[in-house]
Steps between C-alpha positions, in 0.01 A plus 500: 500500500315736729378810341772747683751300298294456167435854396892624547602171338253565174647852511822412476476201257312780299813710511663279394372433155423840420810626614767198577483278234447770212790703650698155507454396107520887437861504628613219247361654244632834550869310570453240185399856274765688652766279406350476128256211522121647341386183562245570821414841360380390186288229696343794712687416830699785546264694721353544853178415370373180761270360200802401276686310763215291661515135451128336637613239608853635685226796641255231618747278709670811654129610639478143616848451622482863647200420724704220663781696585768326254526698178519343156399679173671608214426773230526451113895401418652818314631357185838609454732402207828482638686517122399822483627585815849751602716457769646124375398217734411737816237631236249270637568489826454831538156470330433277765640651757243806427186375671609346801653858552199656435301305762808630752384887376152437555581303866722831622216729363209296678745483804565893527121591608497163666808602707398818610179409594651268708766724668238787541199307622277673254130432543453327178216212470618130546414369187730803308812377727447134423465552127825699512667209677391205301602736147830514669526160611368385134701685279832406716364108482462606088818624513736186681214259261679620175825510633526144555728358287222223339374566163277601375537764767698809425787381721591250262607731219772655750582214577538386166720815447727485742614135448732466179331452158591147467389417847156700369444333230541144643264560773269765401252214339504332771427745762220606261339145460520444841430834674170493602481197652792614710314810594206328587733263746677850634124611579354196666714219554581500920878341449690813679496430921189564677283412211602841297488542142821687301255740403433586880793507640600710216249781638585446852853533451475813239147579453400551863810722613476682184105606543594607829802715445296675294199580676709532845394280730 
């Protein structure tokens, strides 16, 4: 990667776990404790504070991922007890629901300056506009990523609550045993047409005309 894409690129992955991924595990917690589950405040997680959501190893593959232009990475899971949780069945889902949402909040608010930029032609440096983009484009990539349906991604807890409870309970343990190596075929297995992953055409279907809808191009 040539230096004119590196510096925006380390910009923006740095955005993104100081102010992405905390704002992410933040918005379960404040859902789980709002709907009467203590269980992430008394472990420290509900705040905006980057240091209690880091996971090393999730931080060090999304720098490495990042630099390659296909972002994986992961913060520190928000535990969330959902016995202690209101709002019946939907009471997790909407837990879950939380941080995907907040990574839409944070694409809009990156896309607003972004946008204007843009439709003004404002003389701002290069490397500003590209780090704007790529915050955009990686929040709206975090966003579609958790909505996937595959556990242990937050998808699969709607999921889970919109099918009936027997149907749940039958296939919940399986989903969850067998999850990740689903998501890891979704990412990199070429079996869709043209040698595409599910993963991409996910983004090029959703991600791609959603990132620029909202920066207006």
């Amino acid at each position: 990667m040539d230096l004119d894409r590196l510096v925006p690129s380390l910009i923006a992955i740095g955005l993104i776990l100081l102010i992405s991924f905390p704002v992410h595990e933040f918005a379960h917690a404040l859902a789980a404790y709002r709907l009467g589950d203590s269980t992430a405040r008394l472990f420290g997680r509900l705040t905006l504070n980057p240091i209690a959501h880091f996971d090393p190893v999730g931080g060090i593959i999304l720098i490495l991922s990042g630099l390659t232009g296909f972002i994986i990475g992961w913060a520190k899971p928000t535990p969330v007890n959902p016995l202690n949780l209101g709002g019946g069945r939907n009471g997790e889902a909407i837990v879950a629901f939380a941080g995907p949402a907040s990574n839409l909040v944070l694409a809009v608010a990156g896309a607003i300056p972004l946008r204007y930029i843009l439709a003004t032609e404002l003389a701002v440096p290069s490397i500003a506009v590209e780090a704007l983009f790529l915050f955009v484009f990686f929040n709206v990539l975090l966003m579609l990523l958790n909505l996937l349906p595959i556990a242990p991604l937050d998808g699969s807890k709607i999921l889970f609550a919109l099918m009936d409870p027997r149907t749940a309970y039958r296939v919940r343990p399986i989903f969850e045993q067998w999850g990740f190596l689903i998501l890891i075929g979704a990412a990199f297995l070429p079996i869709l047409p043209g040698g595409r992953t599910l993963l991409s055409v996910v983004f090029e279907s959703i991600g791609v005309p959603l990132v620029n809808f909202l920066i207006g191009v």
